[in-house]
C-alpha positions as CSV (number, residue, x, y, z in Angstrom):
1,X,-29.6,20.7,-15.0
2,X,-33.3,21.1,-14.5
3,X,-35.9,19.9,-16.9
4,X,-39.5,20.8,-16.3
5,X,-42.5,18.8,-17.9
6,X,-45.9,20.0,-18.4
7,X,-49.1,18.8,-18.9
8,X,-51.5,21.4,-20.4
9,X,-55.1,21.5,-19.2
10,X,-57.9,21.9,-21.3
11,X,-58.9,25.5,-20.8
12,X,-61.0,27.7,-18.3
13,X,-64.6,27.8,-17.4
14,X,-67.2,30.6,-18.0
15,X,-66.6,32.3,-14.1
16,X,-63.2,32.3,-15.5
17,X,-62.0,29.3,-13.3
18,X,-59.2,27.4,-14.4
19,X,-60.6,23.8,-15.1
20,X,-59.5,21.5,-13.0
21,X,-59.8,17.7,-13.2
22,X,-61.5,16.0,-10.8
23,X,-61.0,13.0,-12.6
24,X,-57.7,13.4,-13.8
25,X,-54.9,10.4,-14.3
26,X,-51.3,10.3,-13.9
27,X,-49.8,11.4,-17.1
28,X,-48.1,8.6,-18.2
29,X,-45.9,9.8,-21.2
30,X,-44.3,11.9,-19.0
31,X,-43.4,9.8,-16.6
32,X,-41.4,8.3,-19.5
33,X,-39.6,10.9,-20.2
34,X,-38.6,11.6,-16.9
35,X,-37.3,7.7,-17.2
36,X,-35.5,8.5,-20.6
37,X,-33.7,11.4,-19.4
38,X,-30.1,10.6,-18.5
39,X,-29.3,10.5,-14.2
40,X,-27.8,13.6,-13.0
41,X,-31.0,15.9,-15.1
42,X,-33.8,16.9,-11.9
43,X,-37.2,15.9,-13.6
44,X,-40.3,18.1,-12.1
45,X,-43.7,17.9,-13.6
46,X,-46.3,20.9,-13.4
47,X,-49.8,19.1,-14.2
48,X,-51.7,22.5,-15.4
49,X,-54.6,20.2,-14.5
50,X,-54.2,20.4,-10.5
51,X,-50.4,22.5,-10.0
52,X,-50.3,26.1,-10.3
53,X,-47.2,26.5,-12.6
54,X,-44.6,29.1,-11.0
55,X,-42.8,30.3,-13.9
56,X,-40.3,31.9,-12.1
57,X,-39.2,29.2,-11.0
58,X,-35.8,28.3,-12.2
59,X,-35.2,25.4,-15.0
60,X,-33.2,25.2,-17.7
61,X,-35.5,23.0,-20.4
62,X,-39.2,23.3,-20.2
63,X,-41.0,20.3,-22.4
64,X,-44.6,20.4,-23.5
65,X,-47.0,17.4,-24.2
66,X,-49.2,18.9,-26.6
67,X,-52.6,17.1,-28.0
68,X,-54.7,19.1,-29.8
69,X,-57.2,19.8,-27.6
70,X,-54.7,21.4,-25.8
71,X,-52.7,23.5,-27.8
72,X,-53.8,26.4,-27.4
73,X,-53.2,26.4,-23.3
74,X,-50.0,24.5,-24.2
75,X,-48.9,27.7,-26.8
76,X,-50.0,30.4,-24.0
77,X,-47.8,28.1,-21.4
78,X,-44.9,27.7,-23.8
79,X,-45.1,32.2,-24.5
80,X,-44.6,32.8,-20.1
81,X,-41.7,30.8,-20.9
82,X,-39.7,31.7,-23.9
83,X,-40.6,35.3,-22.5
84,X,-38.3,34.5,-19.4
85,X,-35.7,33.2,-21.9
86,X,-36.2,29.5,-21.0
87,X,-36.5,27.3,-24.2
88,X,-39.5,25.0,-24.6
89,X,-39.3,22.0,-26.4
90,X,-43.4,20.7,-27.9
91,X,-43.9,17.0,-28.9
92,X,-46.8,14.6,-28.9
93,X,-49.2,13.8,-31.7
94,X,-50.5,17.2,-32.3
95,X,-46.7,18.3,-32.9
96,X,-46.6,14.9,-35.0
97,X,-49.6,15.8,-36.9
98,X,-49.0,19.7,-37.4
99,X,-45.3,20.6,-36.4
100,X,-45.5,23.8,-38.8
101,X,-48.1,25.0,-36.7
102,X,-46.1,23.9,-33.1
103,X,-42.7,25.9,-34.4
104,X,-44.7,29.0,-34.3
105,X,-44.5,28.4,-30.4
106,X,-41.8,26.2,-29.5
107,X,-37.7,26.4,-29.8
108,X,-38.2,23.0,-30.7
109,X,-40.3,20.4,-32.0
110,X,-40.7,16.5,-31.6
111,X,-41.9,14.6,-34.3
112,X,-42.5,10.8,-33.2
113,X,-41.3,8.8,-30.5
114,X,-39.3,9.9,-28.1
115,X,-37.3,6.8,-27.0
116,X,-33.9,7.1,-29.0
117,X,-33.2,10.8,-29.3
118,X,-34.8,12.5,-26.3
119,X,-31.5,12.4,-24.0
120,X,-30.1,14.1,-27.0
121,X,-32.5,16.7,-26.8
122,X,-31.4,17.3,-23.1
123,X,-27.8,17.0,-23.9
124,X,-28.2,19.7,-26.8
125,X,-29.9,21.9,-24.3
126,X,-27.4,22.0,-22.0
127,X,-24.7,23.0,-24.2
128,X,-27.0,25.3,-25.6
129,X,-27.6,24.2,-28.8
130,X,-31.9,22.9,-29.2
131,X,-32.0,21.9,-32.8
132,X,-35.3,23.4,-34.0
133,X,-36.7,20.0,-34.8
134,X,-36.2,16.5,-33.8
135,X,-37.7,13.3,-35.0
136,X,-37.6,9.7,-33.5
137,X,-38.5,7.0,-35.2
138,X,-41.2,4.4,-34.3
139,X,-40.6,1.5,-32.2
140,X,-41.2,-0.5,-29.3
141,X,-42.2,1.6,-26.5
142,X,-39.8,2.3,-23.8
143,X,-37.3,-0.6,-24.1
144,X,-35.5,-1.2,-20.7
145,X,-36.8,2.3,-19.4
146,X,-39.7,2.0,-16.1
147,X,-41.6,5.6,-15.9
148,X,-40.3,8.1,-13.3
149,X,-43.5,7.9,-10.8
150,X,-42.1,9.7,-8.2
151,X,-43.4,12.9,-10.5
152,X,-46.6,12.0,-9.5
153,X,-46.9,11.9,-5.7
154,X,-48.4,14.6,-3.7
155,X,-51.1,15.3,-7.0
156,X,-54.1,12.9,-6.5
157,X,-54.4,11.1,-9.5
158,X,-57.2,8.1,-9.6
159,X,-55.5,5.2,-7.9
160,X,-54.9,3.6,-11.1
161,X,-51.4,3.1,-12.3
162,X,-51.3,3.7,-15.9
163,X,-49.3,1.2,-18.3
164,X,-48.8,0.6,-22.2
165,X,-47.9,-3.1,-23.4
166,X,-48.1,-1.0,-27.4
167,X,-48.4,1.9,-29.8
168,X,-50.2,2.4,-32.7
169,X,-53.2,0.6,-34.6
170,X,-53.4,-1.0,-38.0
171,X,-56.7,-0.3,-39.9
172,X,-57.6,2.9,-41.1
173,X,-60.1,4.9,-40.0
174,X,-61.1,7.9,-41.7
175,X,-61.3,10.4,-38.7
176,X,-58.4,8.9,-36.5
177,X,-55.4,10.6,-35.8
178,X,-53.4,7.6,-34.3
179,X,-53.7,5.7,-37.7
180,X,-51.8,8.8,-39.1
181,X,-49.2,9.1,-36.3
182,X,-48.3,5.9,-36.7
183,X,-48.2,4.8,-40.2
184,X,-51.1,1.9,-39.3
185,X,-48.1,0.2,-37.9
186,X,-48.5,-1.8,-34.1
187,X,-45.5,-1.9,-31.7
188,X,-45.6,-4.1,-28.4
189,X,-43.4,-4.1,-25.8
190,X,-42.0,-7.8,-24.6
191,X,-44.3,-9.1,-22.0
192,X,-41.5,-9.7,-19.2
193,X,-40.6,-6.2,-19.4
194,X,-44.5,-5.6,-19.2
195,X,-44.8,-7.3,-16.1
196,X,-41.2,-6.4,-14.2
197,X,-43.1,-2.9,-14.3
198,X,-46.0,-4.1,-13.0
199,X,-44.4,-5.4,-10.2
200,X,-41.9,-2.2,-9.6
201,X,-44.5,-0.5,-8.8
202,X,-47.3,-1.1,-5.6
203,X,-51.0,-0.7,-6.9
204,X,-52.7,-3.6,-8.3
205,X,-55.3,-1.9,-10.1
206,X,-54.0,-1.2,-14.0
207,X,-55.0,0.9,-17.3
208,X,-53.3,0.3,-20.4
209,X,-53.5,2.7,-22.4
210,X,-52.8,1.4,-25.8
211,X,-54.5,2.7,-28.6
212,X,-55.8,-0.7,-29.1
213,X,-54.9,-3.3,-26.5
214,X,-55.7,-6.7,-28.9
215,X,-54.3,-4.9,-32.1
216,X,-51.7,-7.7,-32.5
217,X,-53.9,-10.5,-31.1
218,X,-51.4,-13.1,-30.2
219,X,-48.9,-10.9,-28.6
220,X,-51.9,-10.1,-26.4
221,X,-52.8,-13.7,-25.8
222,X,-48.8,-13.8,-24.4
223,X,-49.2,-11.1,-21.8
224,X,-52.3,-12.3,-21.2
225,X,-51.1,-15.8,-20.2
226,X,-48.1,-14.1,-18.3
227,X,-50.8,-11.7,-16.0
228,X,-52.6,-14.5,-14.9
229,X,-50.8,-15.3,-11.6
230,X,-50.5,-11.8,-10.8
231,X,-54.0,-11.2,-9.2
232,X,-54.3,-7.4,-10.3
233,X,-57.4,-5.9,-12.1
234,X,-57.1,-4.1,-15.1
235,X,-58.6,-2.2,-18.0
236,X,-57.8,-1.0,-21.7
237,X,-59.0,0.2,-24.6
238,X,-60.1,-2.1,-27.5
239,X,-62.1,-2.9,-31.1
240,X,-65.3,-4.5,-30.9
241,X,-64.0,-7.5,-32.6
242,X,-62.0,-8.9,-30.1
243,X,-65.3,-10.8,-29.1
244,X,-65.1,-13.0,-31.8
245,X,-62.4,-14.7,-30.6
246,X,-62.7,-17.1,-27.7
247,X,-59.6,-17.8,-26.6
248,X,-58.8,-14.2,-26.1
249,X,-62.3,-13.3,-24.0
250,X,-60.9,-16.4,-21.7
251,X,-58.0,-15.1,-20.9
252,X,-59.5,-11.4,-20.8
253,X,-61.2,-13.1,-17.8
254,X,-58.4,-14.8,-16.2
255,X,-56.1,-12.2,-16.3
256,X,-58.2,-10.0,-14.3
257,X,-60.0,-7.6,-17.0
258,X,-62.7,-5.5,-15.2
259,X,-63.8,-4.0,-18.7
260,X,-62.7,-1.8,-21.8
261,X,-63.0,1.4,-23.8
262,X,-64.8,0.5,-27.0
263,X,-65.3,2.5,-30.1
264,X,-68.4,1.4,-30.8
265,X,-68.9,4.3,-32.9
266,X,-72.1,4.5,-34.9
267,X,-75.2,1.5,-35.1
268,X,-75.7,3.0,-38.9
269,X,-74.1,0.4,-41.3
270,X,-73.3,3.0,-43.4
271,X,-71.7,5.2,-41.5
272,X,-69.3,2.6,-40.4
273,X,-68.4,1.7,-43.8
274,X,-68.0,5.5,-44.6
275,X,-65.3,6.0,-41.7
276,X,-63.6,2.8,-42.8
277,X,-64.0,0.9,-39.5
278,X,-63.2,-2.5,-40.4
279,X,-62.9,-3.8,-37.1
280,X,-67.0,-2.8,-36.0
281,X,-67.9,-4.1,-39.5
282,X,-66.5,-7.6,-38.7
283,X,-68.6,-7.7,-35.5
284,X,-71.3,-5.9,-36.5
285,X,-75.4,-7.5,-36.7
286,X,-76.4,-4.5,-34.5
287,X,-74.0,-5.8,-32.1
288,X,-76.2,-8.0,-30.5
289,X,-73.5,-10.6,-30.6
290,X,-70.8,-8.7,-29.4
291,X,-72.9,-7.6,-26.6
292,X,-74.2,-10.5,-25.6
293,X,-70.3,-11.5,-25.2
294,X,-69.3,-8.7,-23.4
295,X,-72.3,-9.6,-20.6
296,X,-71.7,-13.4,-20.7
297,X,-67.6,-13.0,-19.2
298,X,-68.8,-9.8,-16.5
299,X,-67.1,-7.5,-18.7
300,X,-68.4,-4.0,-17.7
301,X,-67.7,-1.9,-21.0
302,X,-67.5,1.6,-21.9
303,X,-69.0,2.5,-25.1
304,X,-67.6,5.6,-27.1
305,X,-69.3,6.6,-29.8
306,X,-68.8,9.2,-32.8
307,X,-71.6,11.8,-33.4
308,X,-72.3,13.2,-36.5
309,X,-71.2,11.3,-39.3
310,X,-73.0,11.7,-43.1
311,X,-75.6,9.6,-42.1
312,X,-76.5,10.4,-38.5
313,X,-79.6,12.1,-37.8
314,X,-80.6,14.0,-34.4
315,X,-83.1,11.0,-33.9
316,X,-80.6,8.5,-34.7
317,X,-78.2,10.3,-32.1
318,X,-80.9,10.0,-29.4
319,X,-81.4,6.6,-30.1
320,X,-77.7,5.5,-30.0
321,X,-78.2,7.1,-26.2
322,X,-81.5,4.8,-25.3
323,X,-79.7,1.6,-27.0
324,X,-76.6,2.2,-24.7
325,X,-79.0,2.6,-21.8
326,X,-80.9,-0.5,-22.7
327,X,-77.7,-2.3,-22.5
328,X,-76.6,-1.2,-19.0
329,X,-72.9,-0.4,-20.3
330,X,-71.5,0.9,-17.0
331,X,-69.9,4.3,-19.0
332,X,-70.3,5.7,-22.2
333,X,-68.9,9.0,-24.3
334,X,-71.0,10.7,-26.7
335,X,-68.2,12.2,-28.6
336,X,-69.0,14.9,-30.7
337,X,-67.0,13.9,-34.2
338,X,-63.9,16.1,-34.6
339,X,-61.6,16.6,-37.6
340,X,-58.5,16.4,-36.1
341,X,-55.9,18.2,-38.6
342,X,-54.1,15.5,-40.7
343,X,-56.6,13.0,-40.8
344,X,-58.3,12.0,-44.1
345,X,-61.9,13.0,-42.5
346,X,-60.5,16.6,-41.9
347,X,-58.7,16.6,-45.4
348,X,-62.4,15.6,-46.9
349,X,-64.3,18.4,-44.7
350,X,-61.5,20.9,-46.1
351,X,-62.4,19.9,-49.3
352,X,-66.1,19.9,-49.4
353,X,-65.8,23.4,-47.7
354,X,-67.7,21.9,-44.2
355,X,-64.7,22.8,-41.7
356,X,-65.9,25.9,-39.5
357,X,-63.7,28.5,-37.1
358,X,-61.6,28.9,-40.4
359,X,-60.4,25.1,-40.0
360,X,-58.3,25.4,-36.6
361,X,-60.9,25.1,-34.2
362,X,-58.3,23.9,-31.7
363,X,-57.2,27.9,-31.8
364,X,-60.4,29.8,-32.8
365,X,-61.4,31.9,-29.7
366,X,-65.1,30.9,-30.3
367,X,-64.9,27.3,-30.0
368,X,-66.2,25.8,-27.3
369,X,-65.3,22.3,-26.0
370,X,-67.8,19.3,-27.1
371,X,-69.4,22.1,-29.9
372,X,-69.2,20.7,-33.7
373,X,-66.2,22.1,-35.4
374,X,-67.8,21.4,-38.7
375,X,-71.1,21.2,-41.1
376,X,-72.9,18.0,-40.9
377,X,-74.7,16.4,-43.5
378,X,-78.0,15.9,-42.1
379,X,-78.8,18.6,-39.5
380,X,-77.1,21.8,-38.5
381,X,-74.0,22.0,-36.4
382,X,-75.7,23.5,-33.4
383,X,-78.7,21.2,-33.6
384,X,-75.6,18.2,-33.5
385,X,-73.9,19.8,-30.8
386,X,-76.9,19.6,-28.8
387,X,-77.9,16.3,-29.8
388,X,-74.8,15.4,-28.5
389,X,-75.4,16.9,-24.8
390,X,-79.1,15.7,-24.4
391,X,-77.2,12.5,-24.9
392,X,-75.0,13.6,-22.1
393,X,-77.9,14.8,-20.0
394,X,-80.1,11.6,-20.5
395,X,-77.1,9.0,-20.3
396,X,-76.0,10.8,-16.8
397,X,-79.7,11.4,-15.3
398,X,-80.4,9.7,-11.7
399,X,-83.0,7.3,-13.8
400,X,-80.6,6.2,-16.5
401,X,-77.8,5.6,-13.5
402,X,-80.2,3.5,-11.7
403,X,-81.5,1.8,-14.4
404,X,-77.6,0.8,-15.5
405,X,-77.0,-0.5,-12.1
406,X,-79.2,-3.3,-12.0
407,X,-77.3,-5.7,-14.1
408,X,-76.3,-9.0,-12.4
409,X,-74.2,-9.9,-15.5
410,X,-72.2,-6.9,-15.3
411,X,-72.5,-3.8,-12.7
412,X,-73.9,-6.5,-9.9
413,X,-71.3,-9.0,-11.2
414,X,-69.5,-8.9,-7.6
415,X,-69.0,-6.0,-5.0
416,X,-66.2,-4.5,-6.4
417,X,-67.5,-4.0,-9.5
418,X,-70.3,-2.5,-8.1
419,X,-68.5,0.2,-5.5
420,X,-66.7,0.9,-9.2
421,X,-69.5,1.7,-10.5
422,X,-71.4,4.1,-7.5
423,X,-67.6,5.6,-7.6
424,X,-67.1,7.0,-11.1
425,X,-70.4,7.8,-12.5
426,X,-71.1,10.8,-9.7
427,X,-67.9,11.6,-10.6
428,X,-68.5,11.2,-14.4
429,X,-71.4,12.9,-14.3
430,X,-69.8,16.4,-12.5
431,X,-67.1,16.2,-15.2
432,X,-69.2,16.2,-17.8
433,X,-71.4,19.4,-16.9
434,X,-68.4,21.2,-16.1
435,X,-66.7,21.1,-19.1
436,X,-69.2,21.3,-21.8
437,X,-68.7,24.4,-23.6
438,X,-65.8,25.1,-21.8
439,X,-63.2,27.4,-23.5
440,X,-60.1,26.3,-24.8
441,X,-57.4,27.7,-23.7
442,X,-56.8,30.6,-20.9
């Protein structure tokens, strides 16, 4: 039996190129299925991303990892196939969130994790039988399984090796999707079986990609502890509050942490007690301290932050780019705010009749990637969307990159850091020209 997995790219650019990824990573939850599906099943992996997908080419199970900024490519994937008679299966969180809207397209849907009933879903399919809907529960990621990585050789992903020590996040913020997908519950795997696949596997630079890496604080502490020895380097993704806790920046340091992903979000009080972000309140004087943190253990940070909320302005929005200048964060992301379907931020927009490309933006054929999807309270969507990329343009200018550089604390913390530095924002800074206002879809 053959069993094809697919990752969806984002959609196609105005000359009518497909977008390709320069900056593209291996795509970890596939690599897990691979791992979950029983021996004697041929695993291949098309990454729409980099792979030209030969639909002709025989399989006998075709599954799709669908998020929803992909779901409309991953629908006009899934159609070439069920036209050739090949069932599709669709899961991920946008088949979690929606799976209504994914049966339109798919033999099957997903709902939840994957870990105890996707061999059934390969079984089923081989005796011709796909149920039209499966759902796993939620649980400790991957128990005893180590990703198939051989999927990704040959495709030139960034030589990081991507990891997840847990699942899910606990507080409740209004426009998150993961909240929803998991329940606000926190699953983490054991940290031996953490670091036996860590060592299974040869690079020593790592990215966990947990949803929040110090959402369950002390069984962080315990892998922490247990990476120590292992002289890799590593990064994740994390709340702001995690600098309030000593201990935990110590061993950040020890362990080998580079730097994080942090949803910094919003410098407007208000706006961070609107979207319910508990986590930045707790930590929250303007950030000063946090920062301050952050600089004092050579962390280099990547600040993400949400554009557009009730009591954002477009000055306010150029400001939040100057402040992250000022601080020499060595990336940032000036996200655009979406509703993502499910959430209670798209379920208030719905409701006070601000949702535009009749709600499913994700589909509309007029939406263009990083444009609003909605009607902001204080300025016009257009005049947010392009607040939003003069944040892009300024944050990725030759001055500001310069300017970030010279940081002994952080960027000039030691060579490697550095070289990391001159690496990615070039590369950054392509990515982010090329896909704004890119179409979804093909």
């Amino acid at each position: 039996m053959q069993v094809t997995f697919i990752k969806p790219t984002l959609g196609y650019l105005d000359n009518n190129e497909r977008f390709v990824d320069e900056g593209r990573m291996e795509p970890l939850s596939l690599g897990i299925l691979a791992g979950l599906t029983p021996p004697g099943v041929d695993c291949r992996l098309f990454d729409d991303r980099v792979d030209e997908i030969d639909y002709d080419e025989p399989t006998d199970l075709v599954a799709i990892n669908i998020e929803t900024f992909t779901a409309r490519r991953a629908y006009e994937i899934s159609a070439e196939y069920r036209a050739r008679g090949v069932p599709v299966v669709m899961g991920g969180m946008h088949a979690t969130l929606i799976p209504a809207e994914v049966a339109e397209h798919a033999d099957s849907v997903f709902t939840g994790d994957a870990e105890a009933l996707w061999p059934q879903v390969v079984a089923d399919a081989h005796q011709g039988h796909l149920r039209p809907r499966y759902h796993g529960k939620l649980g400790i990621p991957q128990p005893g399984v180590m990703p198939h990585r051989d999927l990704y050789v040959g495709k030139r992903y960034l030589p990081v090796s991507l990891l997840q020590f847990g699942r899910g996040c606990r507080h409740h913020c209004e426009f998150c999707a993961v909240g929803e997908y998991f329940d606000h519950q926190v699953y983490t795997r054991s940290a031996p079986e953490v670091i036996a696949e860590i060592n299974a596997q040869p690079r020593r630079d790592l990215f966990f990609v947990d949803d929040n890496f110090v959402a369950n604080p002390e069984a962080t502490k315990e892998l922490l502890r247990a990476l120590v020895p292992l002289n890799i380097r590593w990064v994740s993704q994390v709340s702001v509050n995690h600098t309030n806790d000593p201990e935990l920046m110590r061993l950040f340091v020890e362990s080998g942490c580079l730097g994080n992903v942090i949803g910094f979000e919003s410098l407007d009080i208000e706006n961070l007690r609107q979207m319910n972000k508990t986590p930045n309140l707790a930590a929250f004087d303007g950030y000063t301290k946090a920062v301050a943190t952050l600089r004092d253990h050579h962390l280099q940070t990547w600040a993400a932050f949400a554009l557009g909320y009730d009591h954002d302005t477009v000055d306010s929005i150029l400001e939040t780019c100057e402040w992250g200048i000022s601080n020499r964060f060595t990336f940032a992301a000036f996200n655009v705010l979406m509703p993502y379907p499910s959430t209670p931020f798209y379920e208030r927009l719905r409701d006070e009749g601000r949702l535009l490309y009749d709600g499913r933006w994700w589909l509309h054929p007029d939406y263009r990637f990083n444009h609003a999807a909605f009607r902001p309270a204080r300025m016009t969507a257009d005049e947010l969307t392009e607040a939003a990329w003069a944040c892009r343009l300024r944050w990725s200018s030759h001055a500001s990159i310069i300017k970030r550089a010279l940081d002994l604390k952080t960027n000039l913390a030691s060579l490697f850091r550095f070289s990391t530095y001159l690496i990615y924002n070039p590369l950054f800074r392509r990515e982010s020209f090329k896909k704004q206002g890119m179409h979804l879809g093909n």
